[in-house]
Residue, then its C-alpha position, 0 to 999 in steps of 0.5 A: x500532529x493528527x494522524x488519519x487512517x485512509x481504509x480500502x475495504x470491501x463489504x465490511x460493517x462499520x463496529x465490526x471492522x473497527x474492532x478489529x482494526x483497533x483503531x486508535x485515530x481518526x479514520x476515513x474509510x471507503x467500504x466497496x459494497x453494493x450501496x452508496x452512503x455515510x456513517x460519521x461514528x465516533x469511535x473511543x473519541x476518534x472521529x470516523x467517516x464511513x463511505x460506502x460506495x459500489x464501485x471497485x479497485x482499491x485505487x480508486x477507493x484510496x483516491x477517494x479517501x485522499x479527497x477526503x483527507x483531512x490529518x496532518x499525516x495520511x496513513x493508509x490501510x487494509x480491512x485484513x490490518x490490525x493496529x498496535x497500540x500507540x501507533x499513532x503516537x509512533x508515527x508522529x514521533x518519527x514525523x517530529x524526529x524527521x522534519x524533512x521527511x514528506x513520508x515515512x515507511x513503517x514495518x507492517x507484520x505479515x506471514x513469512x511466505x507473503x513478506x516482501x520486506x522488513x526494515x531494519x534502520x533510518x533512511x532513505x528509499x531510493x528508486x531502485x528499491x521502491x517496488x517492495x513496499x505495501x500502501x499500507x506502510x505508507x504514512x504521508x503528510x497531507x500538505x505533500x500528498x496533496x501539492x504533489x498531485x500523485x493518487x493512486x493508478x486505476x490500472x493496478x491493484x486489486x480490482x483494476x486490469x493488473x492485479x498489484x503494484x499500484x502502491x509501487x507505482x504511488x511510491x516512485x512518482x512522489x519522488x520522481x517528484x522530489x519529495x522525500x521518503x524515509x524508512x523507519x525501523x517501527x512495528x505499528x501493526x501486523x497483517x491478519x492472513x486471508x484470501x487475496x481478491x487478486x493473487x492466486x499463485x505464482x502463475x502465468x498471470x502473475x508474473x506477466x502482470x509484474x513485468x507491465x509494472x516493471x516496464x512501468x516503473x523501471x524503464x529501460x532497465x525493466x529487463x535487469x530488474x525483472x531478473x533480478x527479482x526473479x533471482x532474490x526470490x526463486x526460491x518462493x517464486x519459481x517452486x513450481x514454474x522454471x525461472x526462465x519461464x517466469x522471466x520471459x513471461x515478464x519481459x514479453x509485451x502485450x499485444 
């Protein structure tokens, strides 16, 4: 079972980054920088595409690896993710373990303040519980990612009018879709800290830009999801800005 890396990356070198990424598979790499090109690399005997593109957002640079695909399983990535060896192996393995999973959530290692997540047994992720997991958990069959249509919002995510959730988003239209996504208690890599091109605190932004996605995401039930985040994680969220403020600038629309 070939896996493939989809990468969003901005204003990388290709040896340099690879390096770093430790890759060991197949790549397609979308580098937003100021040139429009191709590099086709053989890196330790995985075959590597190099793309550099000058437009922006990081859904639209995942949209473009997607068309790109080419594995039997999709794993999409980051600039700042470095692999653990034997990733790829790990994923198959639970791919071969669970024939009916269309895509299987892995753990990525991150700093504590910046943890959204971490999974701990097999099963199945629920609509309800969709918003806390990063693209670059995501490992797809290509076959499903492609007969479901889904790609990645241009409204959201780094580079785009709202500064995350395009992953969110990603996630729950593939199983309002009916595809089945699982959860897997495996580590395959871990998250090297720098600055974030979209978030800068907890702040008026932010949190006005997390309740478009909830009205997005969750509907009607907007409202009682958005308390309910704010309640799991005040502790981190609401620090310097008081709940009630945070949460009325998530349930105030846009004019």
């Amino acid at each position: 079972m070939r896996v493939q890396v989809l990468a969003s990356v901005m204003n990388e070198e290709p040896a340099a980054l690879l390096e770093r990424m430790r890759l060991e598979s197949d790549a397609v790499i979308i580098n937003q920088c100021h040139r429009l090109g191709l590099e086709n690399i053989t890196y330790k005997g995985h075959q590597v595409q190099f793309f550099s593109f000058p437009d922006r957002g990081v859904g639209r640079s995942r949209n473009e690896a997607i068309l790109r695909a080419e594995g039997d399983i999709c794993l999409f990535s980051d600039a700042d993710i470095v692999y653990e060896p034997g990733y790829a192996e790990k994923i198959s393995a639970e791919f071969e373990r669970n024939p009916h999973a269309d895509m299987i959530l892995f753990n990525i290692t991150v700093e504590e303040s910046r943890r959204t997540y971490h999974i701990t047994r097999r099963g199945r992720v629920r609509w309800y519980n969709c918003g806390r997991y990063g693209a670059v958990s995501f490992a797809i069959r290509r076959e499903s990612l492609l007969s479901s249509g889904v790609t990645f919002s241009l409204l959201f995510g780094g580079g785009a009018r709202y500064g995350s959730g395009e992953d969110s988003l990603f996630l729950k239209e593939f199983m309002d879709k009916g595809y089945a996504v699982y959860m897997a208690p495996v580590t395959i890599g871990r998250e090297e800290a720098g600055e974030s091109t979209w978030f800068s605190g907890y702040d008026e932004k932010f949190f006005r830009d997390k309740g478009v996605l909830y009205r997005y995401l969750y509907g009607r039930l907007a409202r009682a999801m958005a308390l309910r985040f704010l309640l799991a994680h005040r502790h981190r969220l609401c620090a310097e800005v008081p709940l009630g403020q945070a949460y009325r600038w998530m349930c105030q629309k846009e004019t």
